[in-house]
N, C-alpha and C positions, 0 to 999 in steps of 0.2 A: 512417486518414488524416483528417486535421480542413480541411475545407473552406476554414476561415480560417487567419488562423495563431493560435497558442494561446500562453493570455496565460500568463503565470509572473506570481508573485510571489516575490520576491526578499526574506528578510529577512539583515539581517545588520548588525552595529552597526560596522562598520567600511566609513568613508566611501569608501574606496580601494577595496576588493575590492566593494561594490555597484556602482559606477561601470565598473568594468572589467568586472563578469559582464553587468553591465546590454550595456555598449557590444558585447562576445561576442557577447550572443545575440540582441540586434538586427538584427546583422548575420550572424546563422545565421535569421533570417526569422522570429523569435518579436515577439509583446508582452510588455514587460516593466515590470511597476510594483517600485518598492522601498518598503522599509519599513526604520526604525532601529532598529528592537524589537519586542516581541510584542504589545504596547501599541496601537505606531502598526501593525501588521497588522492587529490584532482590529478598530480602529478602520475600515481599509479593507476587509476582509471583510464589514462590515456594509453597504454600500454596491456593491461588487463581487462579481463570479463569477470566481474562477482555476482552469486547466485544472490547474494542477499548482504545489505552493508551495518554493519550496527555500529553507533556513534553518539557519542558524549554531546549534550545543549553546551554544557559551558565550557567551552575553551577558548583557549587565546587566540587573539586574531579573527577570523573571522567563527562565528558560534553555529553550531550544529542546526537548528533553524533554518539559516541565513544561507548555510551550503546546502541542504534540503531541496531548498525553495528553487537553488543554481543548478542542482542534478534535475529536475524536474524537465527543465528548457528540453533536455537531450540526453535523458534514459530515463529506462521504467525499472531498473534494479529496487526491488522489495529494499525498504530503509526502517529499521527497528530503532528509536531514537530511546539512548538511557538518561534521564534529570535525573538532578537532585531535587527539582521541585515538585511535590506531589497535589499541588492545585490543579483543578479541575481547568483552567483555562488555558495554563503551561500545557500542557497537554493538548488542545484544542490549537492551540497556534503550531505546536508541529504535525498534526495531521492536516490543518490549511494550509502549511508549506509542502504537503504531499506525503507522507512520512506514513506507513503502513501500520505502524504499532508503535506504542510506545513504553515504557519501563522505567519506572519511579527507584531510585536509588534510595535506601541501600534494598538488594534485592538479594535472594538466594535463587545460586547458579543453576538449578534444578530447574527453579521458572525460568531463566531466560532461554535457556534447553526446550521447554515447553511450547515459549512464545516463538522461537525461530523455527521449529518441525510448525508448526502449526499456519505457519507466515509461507514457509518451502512448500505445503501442502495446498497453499491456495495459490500457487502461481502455475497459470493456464497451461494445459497441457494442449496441443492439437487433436482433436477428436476423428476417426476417420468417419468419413461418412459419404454417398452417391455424389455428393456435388455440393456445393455451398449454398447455405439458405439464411437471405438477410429479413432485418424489417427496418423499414425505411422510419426514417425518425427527422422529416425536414431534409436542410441538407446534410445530413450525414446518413450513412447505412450501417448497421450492424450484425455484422458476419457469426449467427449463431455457435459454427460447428466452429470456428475457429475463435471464440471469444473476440471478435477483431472490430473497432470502430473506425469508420472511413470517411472521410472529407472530399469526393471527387474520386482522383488516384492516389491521393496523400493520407496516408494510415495517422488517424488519429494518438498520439501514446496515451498510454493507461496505466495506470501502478495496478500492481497483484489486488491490493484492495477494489480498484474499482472496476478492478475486471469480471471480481467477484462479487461485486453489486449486480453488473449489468450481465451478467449470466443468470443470476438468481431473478432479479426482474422480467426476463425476456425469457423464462422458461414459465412466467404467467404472464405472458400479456395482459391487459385490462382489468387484469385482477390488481388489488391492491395488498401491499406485504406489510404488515406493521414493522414499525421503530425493531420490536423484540424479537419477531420471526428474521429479519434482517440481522443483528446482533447475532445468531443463532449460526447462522448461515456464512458470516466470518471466523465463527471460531471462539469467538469472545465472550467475556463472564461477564453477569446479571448486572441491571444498575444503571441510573439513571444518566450517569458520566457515557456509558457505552453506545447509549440512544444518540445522548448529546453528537458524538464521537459520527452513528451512521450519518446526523442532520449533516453535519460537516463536509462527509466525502458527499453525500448528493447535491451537496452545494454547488462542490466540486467537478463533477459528473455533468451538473447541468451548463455552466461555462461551455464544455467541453460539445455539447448536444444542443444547447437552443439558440436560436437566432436572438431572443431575449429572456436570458435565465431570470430576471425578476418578475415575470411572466410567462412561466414554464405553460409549453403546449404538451411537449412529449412525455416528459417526465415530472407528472403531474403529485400534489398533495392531495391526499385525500382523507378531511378533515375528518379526524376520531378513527380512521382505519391505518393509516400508513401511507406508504408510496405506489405508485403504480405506473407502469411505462406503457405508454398508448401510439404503437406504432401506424404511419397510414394505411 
């Protein structure tokens, strides 16, 4: 739960549809800034903090993807991406540029209501707890109570999604989690595109954790069961 209300940023090059999400979620109790491009966001990201960004694939200039994939370098701001294209791979290319959710146009305002409490609710809260308890994973550590992956003294970033993989993971070690208990555990509806969707962020998860992700030691497959994270 956010004490305040949480600000969204809004990008979208269509003067019509920012005006109406903006006026939506105003009055669903959010702060809402807009942006008409990746341009004028980068511009206000430089200046501002948003709890969560949500943004059009196609626009002018540089496409929603492409600035995804730029925000990724240097923040973990939750990113909800809206297409027009509701193919199973469009989709897949903005969760491999990092992108937390995504939303198929045309959509009613109700689900994206849905999809952003839902997005807000997985982004890591601090846990208190006696002292901090990691499991080593090669060279990185991963800081249980505080959702926190580390590199030495260098905190690893993580987007809300794959903080909530590897919270879900590392509350079983050695156990293995299927495709759909995973799915379950982000929030997200049934379906073969959604599986597709967790293979993706662990792809992603494993870059991030193995010395050679095409040869996962830590964050292992585990044929016919699911995934399973095997700390030392």
């Amino acid at each position: 739960m956010h004490q305040e209300p949480a600000h969204l940023l809004i990008v979208d090059d269509d003067e019509r549809i920012r005006k109406l999400l903006q006026q939506f979620l105003i009055r669903n109790g959010f702060w809402v800034t807009t942006a008409r491009d990746a341009a004028h966001a980068a511009r206000l990201l430089e200046g501002l903090e948003f709890d969560l960004i949500v943004m059009d694939v196609m626009m002018p200039g540089q496409d929603g993807i492409s600035f995804t994939r730029d925000l990724r370098e240097r923040i973990t701001t939750p990113i909800l991406l809206l297409t027009a294209k509701g193919e199973t791979e469009d989709r897949i290319r903005g969760l491999e540029a990092g992108a937390d959710d995504y939303l198929a146009k045309p959509f009613e305002p109700k689900e994206l209501l849905l999809r952003i409490s839902a997005i807000l609710r997985r982004v890591p809260q601090n846990r208190a707890g006696s002292g901090p308890k990691f499991l080593h994973l090669g060279p990185v550590r991963y800081d249980t109570e505080r959702g926190e992956l580390w590199r030495g003294e260098e905190q690893v970033r993580l987007t809300a999604t794959e903080t909530m993989l590897m919270r879900a993971l590392s509350e079983r070690p050695g156990e293995a989690l299927s495709r759909s208990e995973l799915v379950e555990k982000l929030g997200r509806g049934d379906g073969s595109a959604q599986e597709r969707a967790v293979d993706v962020q662990i792809t992603r998860l494993r870059r991030k954790i193995e010395t050679d992700p095409k040869q996962p030691r830590y964050l292992q497959t585990v044929r016919g069961a699911g995934y399973m994270l095997v700390p030392e």
